[in-house]
C-alpha positions in Angstrom: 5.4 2.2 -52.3 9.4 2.4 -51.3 11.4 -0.7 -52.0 12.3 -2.1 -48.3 13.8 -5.2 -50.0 16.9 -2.9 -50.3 17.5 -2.4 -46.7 16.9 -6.3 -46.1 20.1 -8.5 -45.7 18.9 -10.9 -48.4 20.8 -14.3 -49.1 23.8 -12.4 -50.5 25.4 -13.4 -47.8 24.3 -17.2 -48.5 26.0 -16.5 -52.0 29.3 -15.6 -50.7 29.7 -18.3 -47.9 29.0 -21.2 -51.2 31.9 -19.0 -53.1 33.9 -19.7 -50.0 33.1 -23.4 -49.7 34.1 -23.7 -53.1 37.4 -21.6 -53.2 38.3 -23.4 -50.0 36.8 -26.9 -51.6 39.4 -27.2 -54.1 42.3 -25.2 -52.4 43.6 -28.3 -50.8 43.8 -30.4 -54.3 45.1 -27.4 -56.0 48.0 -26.9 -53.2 48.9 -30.6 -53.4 49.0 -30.3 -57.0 51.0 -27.4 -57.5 53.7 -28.8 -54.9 53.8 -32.2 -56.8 53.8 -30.2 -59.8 56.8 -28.1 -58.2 59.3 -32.1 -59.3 60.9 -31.6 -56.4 60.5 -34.0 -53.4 62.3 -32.1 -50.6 61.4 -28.4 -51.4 58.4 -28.7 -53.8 56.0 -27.6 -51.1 57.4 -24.9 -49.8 58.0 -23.7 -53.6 54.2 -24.0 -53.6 53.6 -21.7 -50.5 55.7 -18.9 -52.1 53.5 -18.8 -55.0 50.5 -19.3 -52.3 52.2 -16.2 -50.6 52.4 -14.3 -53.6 48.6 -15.1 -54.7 47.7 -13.9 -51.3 49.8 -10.5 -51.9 47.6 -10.1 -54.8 44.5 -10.9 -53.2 44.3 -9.3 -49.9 46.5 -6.1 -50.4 46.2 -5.2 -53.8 42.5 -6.1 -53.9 41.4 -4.1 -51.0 43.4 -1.6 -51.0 42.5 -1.1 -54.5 38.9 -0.7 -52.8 40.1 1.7 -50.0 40.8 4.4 -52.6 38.4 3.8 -54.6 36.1 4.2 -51.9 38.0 7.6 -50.2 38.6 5.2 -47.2 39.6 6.9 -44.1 43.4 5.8 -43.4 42.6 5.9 -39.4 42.6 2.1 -38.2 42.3 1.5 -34.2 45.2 -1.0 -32.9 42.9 -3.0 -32.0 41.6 -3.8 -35.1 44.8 -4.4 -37.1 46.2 -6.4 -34.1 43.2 -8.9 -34.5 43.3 -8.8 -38.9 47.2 -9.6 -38.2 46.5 -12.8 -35.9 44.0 -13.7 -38.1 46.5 -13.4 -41.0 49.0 -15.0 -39.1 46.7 -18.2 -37.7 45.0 -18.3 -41.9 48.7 -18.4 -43.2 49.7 -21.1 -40.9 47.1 -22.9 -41.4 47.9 -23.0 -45.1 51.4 -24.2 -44.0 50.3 -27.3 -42.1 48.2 -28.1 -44.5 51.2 -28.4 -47.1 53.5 -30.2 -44.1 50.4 -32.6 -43.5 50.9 -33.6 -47.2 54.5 -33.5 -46.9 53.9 -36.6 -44.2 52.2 -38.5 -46.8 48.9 -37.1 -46.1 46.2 -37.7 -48.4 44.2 -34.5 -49.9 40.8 -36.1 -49.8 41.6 -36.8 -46.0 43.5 -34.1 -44.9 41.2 -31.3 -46.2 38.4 -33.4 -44.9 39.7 -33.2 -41.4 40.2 -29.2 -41.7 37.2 -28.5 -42.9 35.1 -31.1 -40.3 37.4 -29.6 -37.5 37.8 -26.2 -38.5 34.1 -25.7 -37.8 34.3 -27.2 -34.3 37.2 -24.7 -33.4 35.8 -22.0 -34.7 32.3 -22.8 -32.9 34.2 -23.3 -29.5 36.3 -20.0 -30.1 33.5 -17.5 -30.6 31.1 -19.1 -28.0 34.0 -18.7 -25.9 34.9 -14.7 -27.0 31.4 -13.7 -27.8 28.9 -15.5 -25.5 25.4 -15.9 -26.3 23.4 -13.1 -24.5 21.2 -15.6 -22.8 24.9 -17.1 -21.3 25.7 -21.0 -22.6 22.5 -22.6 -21.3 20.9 -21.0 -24.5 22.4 -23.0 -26.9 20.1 -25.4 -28.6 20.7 -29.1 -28.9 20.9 -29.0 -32.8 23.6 -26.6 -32.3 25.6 -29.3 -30.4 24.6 -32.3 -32.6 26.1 -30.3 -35.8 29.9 -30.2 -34.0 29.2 -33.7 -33.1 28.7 -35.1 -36.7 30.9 -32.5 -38.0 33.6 -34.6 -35.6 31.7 -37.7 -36.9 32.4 -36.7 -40.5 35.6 -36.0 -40.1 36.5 -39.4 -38.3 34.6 -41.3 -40.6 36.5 -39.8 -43.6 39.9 -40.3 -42.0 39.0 -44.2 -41.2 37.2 -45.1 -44.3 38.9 -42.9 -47.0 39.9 -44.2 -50.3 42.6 -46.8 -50.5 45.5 -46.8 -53.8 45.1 -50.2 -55.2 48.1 -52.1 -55.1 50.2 -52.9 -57.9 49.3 -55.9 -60.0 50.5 -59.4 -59.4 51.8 -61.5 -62.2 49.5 -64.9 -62.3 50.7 -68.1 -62.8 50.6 -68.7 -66.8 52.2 -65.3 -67.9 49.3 -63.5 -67.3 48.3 -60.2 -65.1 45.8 -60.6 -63.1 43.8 -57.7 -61.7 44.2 -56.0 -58.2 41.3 -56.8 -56.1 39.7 -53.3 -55.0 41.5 -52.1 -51.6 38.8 -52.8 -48.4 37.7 -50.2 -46.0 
């Protein structure tokens, strides 16, 4: 009997997409940590992006081209092809970027990557309906499909409004003692 499990897709794909969650998961705290890490206020962050630049150079040229030739790619590319992979590039890069200028403006990592990852979703659902349609047309598209973007939005508002607050520094009491902040309110 042959193996037809081989020609199945599997849930190898499933695998890669939690590697991605988690790569992505701890990007932003890693980012905001290297630029604070970079001691200096004004240029620490785009000090950080360099090195982001240059882990990206490593990544996605050296890694797949390393694959190309090991694989006896072909070297013929259609126009069309690299013109998309370079605005995809180009809109992933700058993404990057305005996540390091959103903590530049004093924006939190916990919130800020919450907000990119709930909204990122939506965009991208709205996007690819929009380029690739749904044979059926729009009408197809199932409620549950609908109510995911809407919590995603939910989520995202919901972390933004109710995120976690620094407590505030300690007030001297009345008899030499320090009294304890009270815990900040949502």
């Amino acid at each position: 009997m042959p193996n037809d499990t081989a020609q199945q897709p599997g849930m190898t794909w499933l695998i890669f997409a939690l590697m991605t969650v988690a790569s992505w998961g701890v990007y932003g705290v890693f980012l905001h940590t290297g630029q604070m890490a970079m001691a200096d206020p004004v240029n620490g962050r785009y000090k950080a992006f360099l090195f982001v630049g240059i882990a990206y150079f490593l990544t996605a040229v050296l890694a797949p081209l390393a694959i190309l030739l090991m694989n006896g790619a072909s070297w013929q590319m259609p126009m069309k092809g690299m013109t998309w992979s370079l605005v995809a590039g180009i809109v992933g890069a700058m993404g990057a970027f305005c996540v390091l200028l959103a903590f530049g403006a004093k924006g939190a990592p916990p919130v800020v990557m919450a907000i990119v990852f709930a909204g990122a979703p939506i965009v991208n659902a709205v996007v690819s309906l929009a380029m690739h349609p749904p044979a059926g047309g729009l009408s197809t598209i199932r409620w549950q499909f609908v109510a995911g973007l809407l919590l995603a939005a939910l989520g995202g508002c919901l972390v933004t409004l109710y995120r976690p607050m620094d407590r505030p520094a300690a007030r001297p009491q009345a008899g030499g003692g320090a009294a304890t902040a009270p815990a900040a309110k949502h």
